[in-house]
N, C-alpha and C positions, 0 to 999 in steps of 0.2 A: 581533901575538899578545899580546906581552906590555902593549899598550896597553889593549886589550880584557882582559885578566885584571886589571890595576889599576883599569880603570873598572869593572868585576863585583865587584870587595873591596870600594872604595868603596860602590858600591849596599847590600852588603849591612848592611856599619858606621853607612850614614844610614840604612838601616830601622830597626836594631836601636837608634838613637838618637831616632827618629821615633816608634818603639810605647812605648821610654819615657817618653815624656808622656803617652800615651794612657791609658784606665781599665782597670781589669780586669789590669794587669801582675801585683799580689801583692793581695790585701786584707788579708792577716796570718792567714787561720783557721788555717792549719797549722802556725805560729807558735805561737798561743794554743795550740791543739787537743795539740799534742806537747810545749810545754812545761809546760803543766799536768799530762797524762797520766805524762809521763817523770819530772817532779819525783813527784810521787803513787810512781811506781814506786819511785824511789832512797830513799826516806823510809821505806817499807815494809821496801825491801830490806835499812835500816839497821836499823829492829826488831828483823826477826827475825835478823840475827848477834847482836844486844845481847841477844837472849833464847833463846838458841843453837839457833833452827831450824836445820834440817841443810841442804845446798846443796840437796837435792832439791829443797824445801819452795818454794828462793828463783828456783831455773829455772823451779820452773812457773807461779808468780804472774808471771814476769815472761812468760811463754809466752803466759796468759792475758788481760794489758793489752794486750801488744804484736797477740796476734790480734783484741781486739774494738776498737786504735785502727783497723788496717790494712781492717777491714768499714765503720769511721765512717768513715772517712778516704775511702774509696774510694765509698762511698754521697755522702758531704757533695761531693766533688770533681766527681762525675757530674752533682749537681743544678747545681751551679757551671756547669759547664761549658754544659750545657743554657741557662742564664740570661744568657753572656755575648752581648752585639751583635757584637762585634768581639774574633775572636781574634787578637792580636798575635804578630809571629816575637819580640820580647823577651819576652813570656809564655815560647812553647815552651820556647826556650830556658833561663827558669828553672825550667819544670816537669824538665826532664829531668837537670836538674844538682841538683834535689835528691833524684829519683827514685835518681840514680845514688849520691848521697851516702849514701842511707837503705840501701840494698842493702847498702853497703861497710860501715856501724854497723852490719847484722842480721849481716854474715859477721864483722867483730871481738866480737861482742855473743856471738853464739849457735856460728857454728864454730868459732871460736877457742877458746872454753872449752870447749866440748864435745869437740876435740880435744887439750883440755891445751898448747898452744901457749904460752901463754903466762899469766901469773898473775892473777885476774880484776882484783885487786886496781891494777890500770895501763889498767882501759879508760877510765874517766874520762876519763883522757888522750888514748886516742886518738882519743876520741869527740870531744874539746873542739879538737882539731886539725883533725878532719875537718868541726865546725862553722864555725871559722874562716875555710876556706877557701870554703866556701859562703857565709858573710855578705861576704866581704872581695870575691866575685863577684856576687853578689846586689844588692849598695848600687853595683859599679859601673857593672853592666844597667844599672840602674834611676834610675842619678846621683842618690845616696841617698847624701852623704857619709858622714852621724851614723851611716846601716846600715853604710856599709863601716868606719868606725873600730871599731865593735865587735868587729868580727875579731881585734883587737890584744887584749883581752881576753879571748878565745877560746883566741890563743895564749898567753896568759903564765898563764892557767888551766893549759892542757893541758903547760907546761913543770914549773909547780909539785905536779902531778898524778904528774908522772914523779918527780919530784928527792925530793917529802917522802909517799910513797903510804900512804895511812892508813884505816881503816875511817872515818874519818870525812869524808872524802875525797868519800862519796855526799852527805853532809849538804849541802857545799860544791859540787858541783856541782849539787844540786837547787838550792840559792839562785842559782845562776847564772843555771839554766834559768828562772827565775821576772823574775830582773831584767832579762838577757839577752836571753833570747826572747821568753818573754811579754808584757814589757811593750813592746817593739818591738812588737810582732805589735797590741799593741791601738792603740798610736800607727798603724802601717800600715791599722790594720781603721777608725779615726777620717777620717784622712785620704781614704781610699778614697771613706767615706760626703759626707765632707764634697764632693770634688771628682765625685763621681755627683749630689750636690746642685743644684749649679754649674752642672752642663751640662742640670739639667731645663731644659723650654722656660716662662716667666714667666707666670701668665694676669692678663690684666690685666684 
């Protein structure tokens, strides 16, 4: 029995190593797509304190990016999804670890504040924790060292988020988002194009 359950772990750990060479694991759009959007938000969200909009003003701008990313988001992923040959178990697997990571930012994002739990002024931080852990998983699916190192930047963001919390705190975390994700996301979205390239068939 216990032969048969280590050759069943095995199997699963060479799929999950076998779908990451395959195409279609990550192309980067929701990389781009979220840290564009979310930089745009925190940039915003720093205006209006700077020019003393009241918190209402700053929940619902953020109510309203966050609902028209979560329709793009969900519209652009569907057509994806339709488009792929070959869906991979290293796919699923990082669809649902960021599905679940994104959940966990909407409930410190939105019920946490909304509950008073805690001061808004520290989500940066936990926001940059909970990215961390998803690149630092992400790059090692995918055997993506440069994506899993980025994690460490993630984390010593979301330390420095906690230790010195400052309204300008959004400014510094949208530039993260921009060098961080973003540009990961288009190195990911290059690469993609480039090895979908690769595997057309030649006409001679």
């Amino acid at each position: 029995m216990k032969t048969y359950e280590a050759e069943s772990e095995l199997s699963v750990i060479k799929k999950i190593m076998e779908d990451s060479r395959k195409l279609n694991v990550d192309n980067g759009f929701y990389y781009i797509f979220w840290g564009i959007l979310t930089s745009t938000a925190l940039i915003l969200n720093y205006l209006l304190i700077i020019y003393n909009y009241s918190g209402q003003y700053i929940g619902f701008m953020w109510m309203i990016l966050m609902v028209i990313g979560a329709i793009i988001g969900t519209i652009a992923g569907a057509k994806m999804e339709k488009k792929k040959k070959v869906k991979t178990f290293a796919g699923e697997i990082l669809s649902s670890l960021w599905i679940a990571i994104g959940a966990i930012i909407f409930t410190f994002v939105f019920i946490g504040i909304f509950t008073k739990v805690y001061n808004a002024i520290y989500i940066s931080g936990f926001v940059s924790c909970l990215l961390a852990i998803g690149y630092f998983t992400s790059g090692t699916i995918q055997r993506l060292n440069w994506l899993k190192y980025l994690s460490l930047a993630w984390f010593l963001g979301g330390w420095a988020f906690f230790m010195k919390p400052t309204t300008e705190s959004l400014l510094y975390f949208a530039l993260m988002l921009i060098f961080f994700q973003t540009i990961p996301g288009i190195i990911l979205y290059k690469k993609y194009k480039r090895d979908l390239n690769s595997e057309l068939p030649s006409i001679v």
